[in-house]
Each structure stands twice: as C-alpha cells, then as structure tokens.
Chimera marker file (.cmm) of the C-alpha trace (Angstrom):
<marker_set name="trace">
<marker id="1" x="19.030" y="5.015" z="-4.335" r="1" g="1" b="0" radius="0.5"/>
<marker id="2" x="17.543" y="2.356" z="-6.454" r="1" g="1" b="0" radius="0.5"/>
<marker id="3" x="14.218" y="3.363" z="-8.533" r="1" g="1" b="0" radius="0.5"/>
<marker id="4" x="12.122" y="1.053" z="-10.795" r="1" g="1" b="0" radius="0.5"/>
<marker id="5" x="9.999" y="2.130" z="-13.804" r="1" g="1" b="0" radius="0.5"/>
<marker id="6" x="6.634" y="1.314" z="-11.951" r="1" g="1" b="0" radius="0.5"/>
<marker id="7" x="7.845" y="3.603" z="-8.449" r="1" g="1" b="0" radius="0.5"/>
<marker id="8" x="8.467" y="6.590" z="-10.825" r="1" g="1" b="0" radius="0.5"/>
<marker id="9" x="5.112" y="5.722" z="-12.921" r="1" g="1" b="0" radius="0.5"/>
<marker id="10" x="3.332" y="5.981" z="-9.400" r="1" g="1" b="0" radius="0.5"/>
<marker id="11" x="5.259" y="9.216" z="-7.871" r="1" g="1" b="0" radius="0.5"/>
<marker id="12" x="4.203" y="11.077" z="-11.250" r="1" g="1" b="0" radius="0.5"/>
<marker id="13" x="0.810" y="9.997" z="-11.757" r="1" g="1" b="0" radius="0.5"/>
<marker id="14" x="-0.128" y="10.516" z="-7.959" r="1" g="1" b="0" radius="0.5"/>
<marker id="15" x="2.212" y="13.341" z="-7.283" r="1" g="1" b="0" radius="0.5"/>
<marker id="16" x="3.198" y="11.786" z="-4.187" r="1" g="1" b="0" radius="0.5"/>
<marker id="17" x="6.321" y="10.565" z="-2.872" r="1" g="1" b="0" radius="0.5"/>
<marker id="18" x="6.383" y="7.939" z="0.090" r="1" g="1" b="0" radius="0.5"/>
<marker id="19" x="9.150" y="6.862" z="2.212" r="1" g="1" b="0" radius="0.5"/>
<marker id="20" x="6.895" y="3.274" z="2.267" r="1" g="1" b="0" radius="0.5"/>
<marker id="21" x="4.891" y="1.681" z="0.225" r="1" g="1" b="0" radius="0.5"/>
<marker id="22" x="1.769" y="-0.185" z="1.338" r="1" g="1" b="0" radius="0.5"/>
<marker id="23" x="0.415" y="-3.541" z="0.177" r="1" g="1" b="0" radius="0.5"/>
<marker id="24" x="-2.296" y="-5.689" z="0.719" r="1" g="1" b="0" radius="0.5"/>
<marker id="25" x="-3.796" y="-9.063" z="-1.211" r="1" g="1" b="0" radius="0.5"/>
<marker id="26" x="-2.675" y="-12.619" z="-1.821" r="1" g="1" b="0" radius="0.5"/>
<marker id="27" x="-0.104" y="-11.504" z="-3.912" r="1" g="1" b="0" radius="0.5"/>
<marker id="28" x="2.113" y="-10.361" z="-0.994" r="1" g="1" b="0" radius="0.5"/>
<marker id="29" x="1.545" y="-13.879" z="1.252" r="1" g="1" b="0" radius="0.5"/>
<marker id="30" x="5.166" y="-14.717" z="0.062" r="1" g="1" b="0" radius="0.5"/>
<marker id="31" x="7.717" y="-13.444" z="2.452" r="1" g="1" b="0" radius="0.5"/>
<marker id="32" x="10.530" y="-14.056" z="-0.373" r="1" g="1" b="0" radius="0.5"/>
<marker id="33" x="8.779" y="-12.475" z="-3.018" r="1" g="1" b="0" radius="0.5"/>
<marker id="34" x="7.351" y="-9.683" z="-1.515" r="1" g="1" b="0" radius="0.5"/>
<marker id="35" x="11.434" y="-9.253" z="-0.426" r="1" g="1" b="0" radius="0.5"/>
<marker id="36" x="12.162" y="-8.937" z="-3.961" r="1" g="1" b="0" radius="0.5"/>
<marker id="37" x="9.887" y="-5.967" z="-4.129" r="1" g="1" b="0" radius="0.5"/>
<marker id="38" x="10.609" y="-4.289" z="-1.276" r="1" g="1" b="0" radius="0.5"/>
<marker id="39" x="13.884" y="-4.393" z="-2.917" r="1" g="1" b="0" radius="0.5"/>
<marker id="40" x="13.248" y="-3.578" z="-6.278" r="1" g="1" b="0" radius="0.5"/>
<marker id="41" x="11.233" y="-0.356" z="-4.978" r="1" g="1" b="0" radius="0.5"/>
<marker id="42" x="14.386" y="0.507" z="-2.632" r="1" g="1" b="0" radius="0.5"/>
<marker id="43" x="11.715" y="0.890" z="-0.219" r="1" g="1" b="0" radius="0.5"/>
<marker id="44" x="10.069" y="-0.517" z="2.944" r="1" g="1" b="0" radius="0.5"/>
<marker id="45" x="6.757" y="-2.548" z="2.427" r="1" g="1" b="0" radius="0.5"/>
<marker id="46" x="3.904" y="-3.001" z="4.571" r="1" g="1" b="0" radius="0.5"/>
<marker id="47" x="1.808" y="-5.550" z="4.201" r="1" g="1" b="0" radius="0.5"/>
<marker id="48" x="-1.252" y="-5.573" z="5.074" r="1" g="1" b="0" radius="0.5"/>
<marker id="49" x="-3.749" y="-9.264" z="6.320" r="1" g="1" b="0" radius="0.5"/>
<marker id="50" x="-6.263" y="-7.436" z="4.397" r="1" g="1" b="0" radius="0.5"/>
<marker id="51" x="-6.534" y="-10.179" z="1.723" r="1" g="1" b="0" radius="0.5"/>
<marker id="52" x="-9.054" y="-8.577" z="-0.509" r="1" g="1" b="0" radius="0.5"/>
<marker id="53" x="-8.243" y="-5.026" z="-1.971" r="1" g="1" b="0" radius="0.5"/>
<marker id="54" x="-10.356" y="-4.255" z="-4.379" r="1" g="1" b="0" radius="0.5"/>
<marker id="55" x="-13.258" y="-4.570" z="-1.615" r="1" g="1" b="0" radius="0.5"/>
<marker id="56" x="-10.936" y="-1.902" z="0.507" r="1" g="1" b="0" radius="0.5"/>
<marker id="57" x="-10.972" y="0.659" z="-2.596" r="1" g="1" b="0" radius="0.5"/>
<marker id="58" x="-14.498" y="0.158" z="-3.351" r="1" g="1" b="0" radius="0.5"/>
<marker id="59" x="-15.607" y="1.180" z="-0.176" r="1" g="1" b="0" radius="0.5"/>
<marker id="60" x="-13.265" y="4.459" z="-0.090" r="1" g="1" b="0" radius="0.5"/>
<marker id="61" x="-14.914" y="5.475" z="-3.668" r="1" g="1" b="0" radius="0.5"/>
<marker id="62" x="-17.669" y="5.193" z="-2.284" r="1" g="1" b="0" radius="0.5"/>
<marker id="63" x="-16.999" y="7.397" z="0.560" r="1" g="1" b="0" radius="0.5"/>
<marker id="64" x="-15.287" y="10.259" z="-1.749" r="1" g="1" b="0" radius="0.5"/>
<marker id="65" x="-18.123" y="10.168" z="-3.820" r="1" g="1" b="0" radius="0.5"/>
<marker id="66" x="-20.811" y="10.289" z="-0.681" r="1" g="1" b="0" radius="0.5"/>
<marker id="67" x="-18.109" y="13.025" z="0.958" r="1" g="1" b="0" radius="0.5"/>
<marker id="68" x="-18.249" y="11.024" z="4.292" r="1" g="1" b="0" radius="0.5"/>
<marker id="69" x="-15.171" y="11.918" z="5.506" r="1" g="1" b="0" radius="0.5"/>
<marker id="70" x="-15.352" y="9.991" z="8.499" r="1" g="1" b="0" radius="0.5"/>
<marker id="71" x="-14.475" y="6.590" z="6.885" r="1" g="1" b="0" radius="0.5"/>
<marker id="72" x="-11.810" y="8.550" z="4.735" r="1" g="1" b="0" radius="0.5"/>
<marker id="73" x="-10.207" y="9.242" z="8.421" r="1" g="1" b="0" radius="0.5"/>
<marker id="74" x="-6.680" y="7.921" z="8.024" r="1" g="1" b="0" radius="0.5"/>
<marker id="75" x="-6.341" y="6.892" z="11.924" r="1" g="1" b="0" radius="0.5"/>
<marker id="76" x="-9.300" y="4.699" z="10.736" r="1" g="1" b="0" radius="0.5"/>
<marker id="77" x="-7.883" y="3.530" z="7.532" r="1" g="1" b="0" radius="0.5"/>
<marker id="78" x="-5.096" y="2.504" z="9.322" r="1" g="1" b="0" radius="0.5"/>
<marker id="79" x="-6.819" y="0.865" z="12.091" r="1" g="1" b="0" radius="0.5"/>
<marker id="80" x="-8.409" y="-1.212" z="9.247" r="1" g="1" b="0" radius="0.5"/>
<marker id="81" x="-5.194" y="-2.358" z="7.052" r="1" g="1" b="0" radius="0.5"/>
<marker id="82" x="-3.893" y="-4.069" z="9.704" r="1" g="1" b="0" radius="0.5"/>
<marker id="83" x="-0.238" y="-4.233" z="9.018" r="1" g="1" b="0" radius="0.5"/>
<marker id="84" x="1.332" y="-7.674" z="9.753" r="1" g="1" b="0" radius="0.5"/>
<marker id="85" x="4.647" y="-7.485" z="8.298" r="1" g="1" b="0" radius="0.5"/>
<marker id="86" x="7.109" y="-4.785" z="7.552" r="1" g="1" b="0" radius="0.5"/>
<marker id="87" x="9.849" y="-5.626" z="4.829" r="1" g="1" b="0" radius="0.5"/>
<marker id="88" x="12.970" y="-3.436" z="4.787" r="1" g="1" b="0" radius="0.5"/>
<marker id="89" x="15.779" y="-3.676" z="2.334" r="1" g="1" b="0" radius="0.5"/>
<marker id="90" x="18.227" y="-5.828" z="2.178" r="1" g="1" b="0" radius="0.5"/>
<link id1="1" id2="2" r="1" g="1" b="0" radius="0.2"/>
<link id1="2" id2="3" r="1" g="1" b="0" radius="0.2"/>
<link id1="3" id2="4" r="1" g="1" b="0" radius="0.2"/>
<link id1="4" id2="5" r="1" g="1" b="0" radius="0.2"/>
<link id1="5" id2="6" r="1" g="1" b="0" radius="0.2"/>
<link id1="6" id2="7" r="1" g="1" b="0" radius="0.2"/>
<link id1="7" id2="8" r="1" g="1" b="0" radius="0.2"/>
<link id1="8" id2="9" r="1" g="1" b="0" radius="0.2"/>
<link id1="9" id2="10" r="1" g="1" b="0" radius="0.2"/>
<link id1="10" id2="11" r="1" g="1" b="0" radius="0.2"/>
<link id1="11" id2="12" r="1" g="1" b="0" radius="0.2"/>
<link id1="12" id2="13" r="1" g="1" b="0" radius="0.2"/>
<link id1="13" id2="14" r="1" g="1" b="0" radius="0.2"/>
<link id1="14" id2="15" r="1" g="1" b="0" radius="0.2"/>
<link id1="15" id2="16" r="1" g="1" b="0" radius="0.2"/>
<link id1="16" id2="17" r="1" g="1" b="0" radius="0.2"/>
<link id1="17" id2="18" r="1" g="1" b="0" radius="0.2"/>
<link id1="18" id2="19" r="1" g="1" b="0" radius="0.2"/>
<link id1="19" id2="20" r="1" g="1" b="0" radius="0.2"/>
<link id1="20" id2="21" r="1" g="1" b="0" radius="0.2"/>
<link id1="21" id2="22" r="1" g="1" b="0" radius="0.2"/>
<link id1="22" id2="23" r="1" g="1" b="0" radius="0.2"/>
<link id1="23" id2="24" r="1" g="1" b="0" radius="0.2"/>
<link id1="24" id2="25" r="1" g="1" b="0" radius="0.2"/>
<link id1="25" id2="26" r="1" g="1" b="0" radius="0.2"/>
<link id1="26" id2="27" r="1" g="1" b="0" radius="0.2"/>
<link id1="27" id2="28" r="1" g="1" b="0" radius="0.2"/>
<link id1="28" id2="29" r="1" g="1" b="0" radius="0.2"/>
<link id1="29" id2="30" r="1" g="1" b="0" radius="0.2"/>
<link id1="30" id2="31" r="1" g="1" b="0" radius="0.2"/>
<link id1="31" id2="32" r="1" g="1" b="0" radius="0.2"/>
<link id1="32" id2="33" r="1" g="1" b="0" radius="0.2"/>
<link id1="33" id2="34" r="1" g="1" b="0" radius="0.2"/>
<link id1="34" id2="35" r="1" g="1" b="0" radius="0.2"/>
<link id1="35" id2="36" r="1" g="1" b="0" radius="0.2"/>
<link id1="36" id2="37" r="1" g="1" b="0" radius="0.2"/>
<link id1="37" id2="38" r="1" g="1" b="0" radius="0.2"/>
<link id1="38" id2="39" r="1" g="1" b="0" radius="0.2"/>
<link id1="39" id2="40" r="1" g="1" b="0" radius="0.2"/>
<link id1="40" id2="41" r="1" g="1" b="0" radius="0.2"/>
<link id1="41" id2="42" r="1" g="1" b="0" radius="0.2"/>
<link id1="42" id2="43" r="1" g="1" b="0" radius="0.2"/>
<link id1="43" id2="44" r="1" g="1" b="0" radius="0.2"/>
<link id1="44" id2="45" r="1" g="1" b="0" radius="0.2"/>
<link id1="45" id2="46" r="1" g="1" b="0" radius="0.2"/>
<link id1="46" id2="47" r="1" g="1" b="0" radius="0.2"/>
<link id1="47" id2="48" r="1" g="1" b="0" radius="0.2"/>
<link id1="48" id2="49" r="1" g="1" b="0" radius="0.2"/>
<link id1="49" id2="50" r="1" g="1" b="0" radius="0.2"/>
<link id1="50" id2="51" r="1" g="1" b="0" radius="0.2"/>
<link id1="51" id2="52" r="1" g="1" b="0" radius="0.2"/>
<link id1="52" id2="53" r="1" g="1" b="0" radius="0.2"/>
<link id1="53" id2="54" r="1" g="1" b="0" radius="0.2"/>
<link id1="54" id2="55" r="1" g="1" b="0" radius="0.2"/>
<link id1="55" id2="56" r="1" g="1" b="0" radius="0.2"/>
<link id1="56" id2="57" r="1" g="1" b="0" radius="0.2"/>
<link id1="57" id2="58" r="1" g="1" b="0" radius="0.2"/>
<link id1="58" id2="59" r="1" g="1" b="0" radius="0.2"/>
<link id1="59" id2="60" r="1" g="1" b="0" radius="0.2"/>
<link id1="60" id2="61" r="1" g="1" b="0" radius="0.2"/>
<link id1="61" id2="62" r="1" g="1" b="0" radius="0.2"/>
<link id1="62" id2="63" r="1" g="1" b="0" radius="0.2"/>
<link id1="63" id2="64" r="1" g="1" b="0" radius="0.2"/>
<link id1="64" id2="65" r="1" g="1" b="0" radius="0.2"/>
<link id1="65" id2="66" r="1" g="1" b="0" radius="0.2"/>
<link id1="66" id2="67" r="1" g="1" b="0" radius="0.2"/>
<link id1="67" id2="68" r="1" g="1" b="0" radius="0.2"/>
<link id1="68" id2="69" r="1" g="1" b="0" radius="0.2"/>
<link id1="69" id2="70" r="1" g="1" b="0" radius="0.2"/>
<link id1="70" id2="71" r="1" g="1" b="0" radius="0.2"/>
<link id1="71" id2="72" r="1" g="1" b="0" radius="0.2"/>
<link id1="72" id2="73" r="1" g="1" b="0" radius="0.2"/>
<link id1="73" id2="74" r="1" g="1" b="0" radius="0.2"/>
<link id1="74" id2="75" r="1" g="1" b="0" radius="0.2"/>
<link id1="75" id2="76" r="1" g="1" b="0" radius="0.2"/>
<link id1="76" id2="77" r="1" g="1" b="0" radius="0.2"/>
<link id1="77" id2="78" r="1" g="1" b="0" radius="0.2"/>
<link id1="78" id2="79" r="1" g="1" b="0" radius="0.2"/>
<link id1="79" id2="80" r="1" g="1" b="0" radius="0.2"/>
<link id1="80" id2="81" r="1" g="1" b="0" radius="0.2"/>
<link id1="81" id2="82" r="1" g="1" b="0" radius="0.2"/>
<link id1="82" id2="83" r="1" g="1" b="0" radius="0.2"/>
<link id1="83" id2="84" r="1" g="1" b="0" radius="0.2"/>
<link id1="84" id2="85" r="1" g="1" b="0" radius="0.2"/>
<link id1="85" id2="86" r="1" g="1" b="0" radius="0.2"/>
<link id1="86" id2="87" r="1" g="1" b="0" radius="0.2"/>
<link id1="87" id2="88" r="1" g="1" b="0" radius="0.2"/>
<link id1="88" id2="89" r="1" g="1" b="0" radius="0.2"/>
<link id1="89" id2="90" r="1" g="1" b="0" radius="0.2"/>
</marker_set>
C-alpha cells in the first residue's frame, strides 16, 4: 500500500483513517491530475462540482459553533457535495 507524507500528516492530525478521500475546488477540474493524486494517496477520490470550498467550510463552522446539528447532518452534507467523478487507482 502506497502512503504519501501529506495522507499520514492528515490520518494523525485528524485521527481518522478513510478508505476515500474527498475533494472539491478548481484544483481538481483536471481529470489527469487529479489521477496523479488519487494515485499518489493510493486511494479513491471523489470529486466534488462544488467549485468553491472555503464557502462549504465556512458555513459548517458556523454550524459547530451555533450547535445546529441539522446542517452538520451528513445525509445532507452529502446531498450538497455533489460528487461528479470518482477516481480509482490505477
């Protein structure tokens, strides 16, 4: 099993392993490159057509920080990402 620097950076800092990663922003419109890090990772990405991110996160600190736990609901969440392309490894 491959592992980069950056995966095992993640996994310890979050204390969460995933058998997928998920991705989202401009920098993932590139089939080829976003290949490359599917493959780097050694694991499946999903990318999102959410293009903007850093809206996404803002409005789930917000909602940790207001404890509404409704918009925190992950059928929701995933409702929301709207996952357009799934990138195994090659």
């Amino acid at each position: 099993m491959r592992h980069s620097g950056i995966q095992q950076v993640l996994e310890i800092s979050s204390n969460i392993k995933s058998e997928k990663i998920y991705c989202s922003g401009n920098g993932f419109i590139s089939n080829e490159w976003s290949q490359i890090r599917a493959n780097i990772f050694g694991k499946p990405l999903l990318v999102s057509s959410f293009l903007e991110p850093g809206i996404l996160g803002s409005v789930f600190f917000l909602a940790i920080g207001a404890k509404d736990n409704e918009t925190m609901d992950l059928y929701k969440l995933n409702k929301l990402l709207k996952i357009k392309k799934l990138l195994n490894l090659i």
